[in-house]
C-alpha positions as CSV (number, residue, x, y, z in Angstrom):
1,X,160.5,145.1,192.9
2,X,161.5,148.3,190.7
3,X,160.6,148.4,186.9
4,X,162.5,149.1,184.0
5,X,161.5,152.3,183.1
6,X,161.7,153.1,179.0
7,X,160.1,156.4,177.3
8,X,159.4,156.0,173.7
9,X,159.4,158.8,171.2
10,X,155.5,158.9,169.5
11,X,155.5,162.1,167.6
12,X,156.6,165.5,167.1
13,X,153.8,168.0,166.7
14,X,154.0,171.0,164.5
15,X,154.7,173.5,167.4
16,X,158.0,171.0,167.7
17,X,157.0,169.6,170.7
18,X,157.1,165.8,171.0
19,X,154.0,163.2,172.1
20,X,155.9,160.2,174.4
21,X,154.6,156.6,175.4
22,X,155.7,155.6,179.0
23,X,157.1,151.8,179.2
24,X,157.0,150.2,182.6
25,X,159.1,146.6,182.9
26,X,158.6,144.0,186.0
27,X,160.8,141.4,185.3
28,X,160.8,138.5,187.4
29,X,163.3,136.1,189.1
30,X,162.1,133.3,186.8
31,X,161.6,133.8,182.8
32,X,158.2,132.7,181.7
33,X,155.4,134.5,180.3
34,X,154.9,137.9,178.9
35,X,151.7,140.1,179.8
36,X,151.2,143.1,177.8
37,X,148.8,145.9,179.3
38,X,147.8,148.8,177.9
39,X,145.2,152.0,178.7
40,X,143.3,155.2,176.7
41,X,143.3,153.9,173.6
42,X,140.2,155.2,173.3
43,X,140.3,159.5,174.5
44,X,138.0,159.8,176.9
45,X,138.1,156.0,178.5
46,X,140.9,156.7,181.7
47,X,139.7,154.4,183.8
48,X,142.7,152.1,182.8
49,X,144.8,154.6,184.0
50,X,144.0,154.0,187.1
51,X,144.3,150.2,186.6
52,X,147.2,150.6,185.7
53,X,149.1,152.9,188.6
54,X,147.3,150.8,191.6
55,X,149.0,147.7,189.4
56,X,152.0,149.2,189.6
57,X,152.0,150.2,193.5
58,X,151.6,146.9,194.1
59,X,154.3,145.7,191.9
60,X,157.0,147.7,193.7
61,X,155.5,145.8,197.2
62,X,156.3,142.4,196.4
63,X,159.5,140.5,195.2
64,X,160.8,140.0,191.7
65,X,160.7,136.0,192.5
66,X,156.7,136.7,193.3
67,X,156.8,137.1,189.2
68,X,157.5,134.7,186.6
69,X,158.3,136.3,183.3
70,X,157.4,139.5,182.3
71,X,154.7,142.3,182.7
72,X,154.8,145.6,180.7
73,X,152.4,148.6,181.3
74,X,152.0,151.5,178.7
75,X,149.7,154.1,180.2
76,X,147.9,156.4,178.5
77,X,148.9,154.9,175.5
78,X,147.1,157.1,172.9
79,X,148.3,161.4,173.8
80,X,146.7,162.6,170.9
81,X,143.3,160.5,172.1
82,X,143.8,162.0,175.4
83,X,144.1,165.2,175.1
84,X,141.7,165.8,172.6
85,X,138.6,168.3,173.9
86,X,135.6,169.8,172.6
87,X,134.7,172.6,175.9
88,X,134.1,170.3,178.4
89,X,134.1,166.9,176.0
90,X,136.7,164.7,176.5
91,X,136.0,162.7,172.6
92,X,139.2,161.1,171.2
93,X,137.5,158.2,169.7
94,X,138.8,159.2,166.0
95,X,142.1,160.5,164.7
96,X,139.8,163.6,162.8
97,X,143.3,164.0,160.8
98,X,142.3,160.4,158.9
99,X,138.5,160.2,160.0
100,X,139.9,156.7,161.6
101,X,138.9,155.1,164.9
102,X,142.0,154.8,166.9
103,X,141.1,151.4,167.9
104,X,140.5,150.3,164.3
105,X,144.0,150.7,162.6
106,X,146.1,147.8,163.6
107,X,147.7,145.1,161.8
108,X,146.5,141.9,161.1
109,X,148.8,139.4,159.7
110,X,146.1,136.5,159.2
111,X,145.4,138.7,156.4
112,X,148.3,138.7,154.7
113,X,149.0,134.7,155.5
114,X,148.3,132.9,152.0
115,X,150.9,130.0,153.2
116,X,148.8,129.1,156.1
117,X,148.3,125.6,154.5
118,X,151.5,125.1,153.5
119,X,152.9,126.1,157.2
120,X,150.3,123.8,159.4
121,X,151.2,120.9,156.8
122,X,155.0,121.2,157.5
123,X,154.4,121.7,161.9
124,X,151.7,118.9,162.3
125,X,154.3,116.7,164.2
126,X,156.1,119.3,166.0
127,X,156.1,120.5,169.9
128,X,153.0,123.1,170.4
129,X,155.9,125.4,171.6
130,X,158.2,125.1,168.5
131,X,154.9,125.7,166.3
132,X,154.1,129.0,168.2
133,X,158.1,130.0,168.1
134,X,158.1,129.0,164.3
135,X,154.5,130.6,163.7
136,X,155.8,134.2,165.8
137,X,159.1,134.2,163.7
138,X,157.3,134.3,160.4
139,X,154.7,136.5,162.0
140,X,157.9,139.5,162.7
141,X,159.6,138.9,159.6
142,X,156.3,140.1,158.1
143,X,156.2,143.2,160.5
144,X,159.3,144.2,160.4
145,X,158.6,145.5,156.8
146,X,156.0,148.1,157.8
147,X,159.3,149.7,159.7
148,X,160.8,150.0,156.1
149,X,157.8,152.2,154.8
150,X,157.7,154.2,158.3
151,X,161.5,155.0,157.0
152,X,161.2,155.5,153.5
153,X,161.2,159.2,152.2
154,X,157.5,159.0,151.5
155,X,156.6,158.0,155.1
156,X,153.5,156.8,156.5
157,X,150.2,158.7,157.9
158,X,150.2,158.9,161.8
159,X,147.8,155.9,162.5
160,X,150.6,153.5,160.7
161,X,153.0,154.5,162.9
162,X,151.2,154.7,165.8
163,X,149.9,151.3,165.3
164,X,153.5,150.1,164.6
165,X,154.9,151.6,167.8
166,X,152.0,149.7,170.1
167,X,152.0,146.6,168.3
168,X,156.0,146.7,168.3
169,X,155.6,146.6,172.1
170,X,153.1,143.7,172.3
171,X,153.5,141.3,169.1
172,X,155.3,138.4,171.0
173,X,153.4,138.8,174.5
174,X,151.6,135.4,175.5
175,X,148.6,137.8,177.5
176,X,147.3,141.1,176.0
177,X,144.9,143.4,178.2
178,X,143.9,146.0,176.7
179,X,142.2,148.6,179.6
180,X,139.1,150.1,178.0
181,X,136.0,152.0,179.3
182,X,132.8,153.1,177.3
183,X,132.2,156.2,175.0
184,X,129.3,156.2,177.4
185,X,127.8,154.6,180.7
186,X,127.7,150.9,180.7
187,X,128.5,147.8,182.8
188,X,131.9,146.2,183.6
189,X,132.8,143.4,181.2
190,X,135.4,141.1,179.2
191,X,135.4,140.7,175.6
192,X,136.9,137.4,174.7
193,X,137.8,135.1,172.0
194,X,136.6,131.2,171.1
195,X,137.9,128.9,173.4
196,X,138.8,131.2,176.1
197,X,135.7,130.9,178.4
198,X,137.4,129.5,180.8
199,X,140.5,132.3,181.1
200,X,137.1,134.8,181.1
201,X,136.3,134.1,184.5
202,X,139.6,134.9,185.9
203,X,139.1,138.5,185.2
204,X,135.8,137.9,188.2
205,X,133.1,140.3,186.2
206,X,129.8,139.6,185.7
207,X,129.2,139.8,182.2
208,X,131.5,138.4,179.3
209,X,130.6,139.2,175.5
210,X,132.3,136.5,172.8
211,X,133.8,138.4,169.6
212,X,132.1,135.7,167.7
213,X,132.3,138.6,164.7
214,X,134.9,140.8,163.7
215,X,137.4,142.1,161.1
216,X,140.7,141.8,162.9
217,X,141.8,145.8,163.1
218,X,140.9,146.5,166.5
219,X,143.9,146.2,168.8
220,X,143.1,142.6,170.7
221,X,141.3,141.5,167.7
222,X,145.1,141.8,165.4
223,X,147.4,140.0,168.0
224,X,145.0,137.2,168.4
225,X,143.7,136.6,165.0
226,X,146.4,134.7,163.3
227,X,147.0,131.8,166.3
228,X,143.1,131.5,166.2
229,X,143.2,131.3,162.7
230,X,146.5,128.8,163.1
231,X,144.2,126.4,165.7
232,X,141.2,126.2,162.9
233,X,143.8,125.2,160.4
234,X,145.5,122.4,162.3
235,X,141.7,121.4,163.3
236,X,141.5,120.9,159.6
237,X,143.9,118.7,159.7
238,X,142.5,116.5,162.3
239,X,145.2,117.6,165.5
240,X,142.9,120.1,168.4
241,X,145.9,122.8,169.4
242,X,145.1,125.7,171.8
243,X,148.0,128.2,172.1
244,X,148.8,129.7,175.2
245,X,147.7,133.1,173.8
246,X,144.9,135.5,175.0
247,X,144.1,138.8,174.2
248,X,140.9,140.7,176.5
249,X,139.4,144.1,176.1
250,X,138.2,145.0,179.8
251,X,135.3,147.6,179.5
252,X,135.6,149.7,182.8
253,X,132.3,151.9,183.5
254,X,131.9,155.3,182.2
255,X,133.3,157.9,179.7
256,X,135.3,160.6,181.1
257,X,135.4,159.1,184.8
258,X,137.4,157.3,187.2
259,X,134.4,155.3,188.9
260,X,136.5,153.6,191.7
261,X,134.1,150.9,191.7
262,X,134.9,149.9,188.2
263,X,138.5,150.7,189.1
264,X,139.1,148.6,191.6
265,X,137.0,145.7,189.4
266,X,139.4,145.8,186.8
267,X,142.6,145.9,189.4
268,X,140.9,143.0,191.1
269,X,140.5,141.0,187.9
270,X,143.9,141.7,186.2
271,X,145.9,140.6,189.5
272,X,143.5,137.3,190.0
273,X,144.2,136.7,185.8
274,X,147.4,137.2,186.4
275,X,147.4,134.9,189.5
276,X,145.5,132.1,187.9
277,X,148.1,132.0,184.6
278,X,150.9,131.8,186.8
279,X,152.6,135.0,186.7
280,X,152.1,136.4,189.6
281,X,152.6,134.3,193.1
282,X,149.5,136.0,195.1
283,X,148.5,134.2,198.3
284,X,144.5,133.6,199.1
285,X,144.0,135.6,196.1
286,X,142.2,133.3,193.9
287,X,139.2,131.7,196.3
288,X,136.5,134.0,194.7
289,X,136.5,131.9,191.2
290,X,135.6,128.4,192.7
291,X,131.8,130.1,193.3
292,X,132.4,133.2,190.9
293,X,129.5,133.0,188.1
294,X,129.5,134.9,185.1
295,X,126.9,135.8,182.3
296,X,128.4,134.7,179.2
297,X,127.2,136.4,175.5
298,X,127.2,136.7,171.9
299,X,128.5,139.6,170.5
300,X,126.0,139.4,167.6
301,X,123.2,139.4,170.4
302,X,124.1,143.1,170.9
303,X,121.3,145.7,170.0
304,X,121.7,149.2,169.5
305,X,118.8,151.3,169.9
306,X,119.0,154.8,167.9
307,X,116.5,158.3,168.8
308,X,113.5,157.6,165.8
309,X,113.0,161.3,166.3
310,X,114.6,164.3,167.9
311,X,114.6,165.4,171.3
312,X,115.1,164.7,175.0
313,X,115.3,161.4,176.6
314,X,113.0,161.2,179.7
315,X,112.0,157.7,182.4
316,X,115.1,155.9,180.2
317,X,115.6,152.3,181.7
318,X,118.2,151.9,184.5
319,X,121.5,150.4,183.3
320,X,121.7,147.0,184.5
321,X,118.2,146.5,183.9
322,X,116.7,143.4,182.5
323,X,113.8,143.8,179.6
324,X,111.3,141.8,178.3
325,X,110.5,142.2,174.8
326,X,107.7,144.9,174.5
327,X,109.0,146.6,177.7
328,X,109.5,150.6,177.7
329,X,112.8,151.0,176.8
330,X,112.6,155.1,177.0
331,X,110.5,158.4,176.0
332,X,111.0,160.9,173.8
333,X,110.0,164.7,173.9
334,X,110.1,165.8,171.0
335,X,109.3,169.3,170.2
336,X,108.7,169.0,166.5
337,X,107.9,172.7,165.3
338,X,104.9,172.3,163.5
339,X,102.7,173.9,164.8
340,X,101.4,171.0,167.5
341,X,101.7,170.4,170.9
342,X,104.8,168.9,171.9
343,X,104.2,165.0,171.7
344,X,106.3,162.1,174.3
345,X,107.1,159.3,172.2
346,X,107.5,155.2,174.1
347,X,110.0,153.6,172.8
348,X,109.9,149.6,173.7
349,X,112.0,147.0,173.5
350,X,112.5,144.6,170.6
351,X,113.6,141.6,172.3
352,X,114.5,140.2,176.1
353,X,118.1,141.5,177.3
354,X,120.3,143.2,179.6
355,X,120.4,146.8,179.0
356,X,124.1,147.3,179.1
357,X,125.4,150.8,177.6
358,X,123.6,154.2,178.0
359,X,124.0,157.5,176.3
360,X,125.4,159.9,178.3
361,X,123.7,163.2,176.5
362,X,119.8,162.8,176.9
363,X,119.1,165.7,174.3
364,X,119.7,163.4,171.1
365,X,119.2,164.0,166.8
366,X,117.4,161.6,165.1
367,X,119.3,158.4,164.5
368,X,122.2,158.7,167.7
369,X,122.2,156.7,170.2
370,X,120.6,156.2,173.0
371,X,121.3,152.4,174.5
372,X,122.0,149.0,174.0
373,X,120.6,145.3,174.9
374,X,122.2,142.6,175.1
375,X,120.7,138.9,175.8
């Protein structure tokens, strides 16, 4: 099966070059759903990349009627993330133009929706499908006006329209994946939403974290928001819905690296998802998730622990490890420069938990990170 192929104009620089997105379209022999994934949001996290091109050898192996609906890739989805270096730093976290994280800019219309009542009142006794087609309608009509500032004479900044052009590609998908890796070194996982446990385990990781708290502007946080937001309203109203519609951020190993292992983790997961939803026809695929077991969290369980003085981060826990509460987390040397011997400094831990991100740099300021617990 070939794909559609479609190269979207991003941005022209100053030199008068231009910045592109790269589109690629399996459609299948039967319409049905549409799965949206995306990679490099995020600068330095390419591990998605590589997600993303084994996905796609193995699209062009099987048969269009292997495939019902529709699955879109957008590699390297953020250039100016990408290509962003400080010597041998790969950053790209921030737009430094607008001091904005790239993956904090996108549009949330649950914000803007002050007729939610008034809508879940008027669909109460219709077809879950004609809600969501009703609900998505209303949903464009409100994003179609951000084009209309993007082509006024007084324009936008860059982050409005870059946000525009990704969310342009993925508003009506029924899946979202969105391919990230950590600033750092941490362990695979899935961040998910309420009431998607179940999907969770598709993805066959370990660990999966629930966004039980968060503002809506990060990319799978904004296309999921407003149908979660929907389902608490009809609750309200005494009717349970759950929409078809599930958006995932899949953190893939390291920073800066293509760690095969985490590679091939997220290929594996995204196929057996994709398997389990009914999009793709994959034989003997899906045995592993009968016995699979997976570690599921809070995302307000997450503890960040900072460098209470400067200096260099010596016998730091291993990643992966489990802690007990007054466990050594890490040391410090600290050479403090007045006029005493250079002192080592335990740090332990505040609470039980897996220790699931680690600093990459072990020289650290006071106050930067050095790793993170989770229980």
């Amino acid at each position: 099966m070939l794909p559609v192929i479609k190269t979207i104009t991003l941005r022209q620089m100053a030199s008068g070059d231009r910045l592109f997105l790269q589109l690629y379209k399996f459609i299948g022999a039967q319409p049905g759903k549409k799965v949206y994934i995306q990679s490099n949001l995020h600068g330095a996290e390419i591990a998605g990349n590589a997600v993303i091109h084994q996905l796609i050898e193995f699209l062009l192996t099987i048969n269009n009627t292997n495939l019902t609906g529709e699955i879109w890739l957008v590699p390297v989805c953020n250039p100016m993330g990408t290509n962003e270096r400080a010597q041998h730093f790969s950053p790209g976290r921030y737009c430094v133009y607008e001091a904005k994280d790239w993956n904090r800019i996108f549009w949330d219309y649950e914000k803007e929706a002050d007729d939610l009542v008034a809508f879940t009142k008027s669909q109460l006794h219709n077809d879950l499908e004609v809600v969501r087609q009703n609900y998505l309608s209303i949903i464009k009509q409100k994003f179609a006006k951000i084009l209309e500032k993007i082509n006024s004479p007084s324009a936008v900044p860059y982050t409005e329209l870059f946000s525009y052009k990704l969310q342009n590609l993925s508003l009506d998908a029924d899946y979202l994946i969105d391919l990230h890796s950590s600033t750092n070194q941490a362990l695979d996982y899935v961040y998910y939403f309420r009431n998607r446990e179940e999907s969770a385990k598709y993805f066959l990781l370990d660990l999966g974290v629930l966004l039980d708290k968060y503002d809506g502007d990060a990319f799978d946080e904004a296309f999921i928001k407003p149908w979660l937001a929907l389902e608490a309203c009809f609750q309200e109203f005494g009717r349970e819905i759950k929409f078809d519609v599930e958006a995932w951020t899949l953190e893939l190993g390291a920073g800066m690296q293509m760690n095969p292992n985490s590679v091939a983790k997220g290929v594996r997961g995204v196929k057996n998802y994709l398997a389990q939803k009914g999009v793709l026809q994959i034989p003997d695929l899906s045995d592993e998730i009968k016995t699979h077991e997976m570690n599921f969290v809070f995302s307000r369980n997450r503890k960040k622990y900072y460098a209470i003085a400067g200096g260099m981060i010596q016998q730091r826990i291993e990643l992966g490890s489990t802690i007990k509460t007054g466990e050594k987390l890490y040391q410090i040397l600290s050479f403090n420069k007045e006029s005493q011997l250079p002192t080592v400094i335990d740090v332990c831990a505040q609470q039980d938990g897996l220790v699931y991100d680690v600093a990459t740099n072990q020289a650290v300021n006071e106050g930067e990170f050095v790793l993170g617990v989770i229980s």
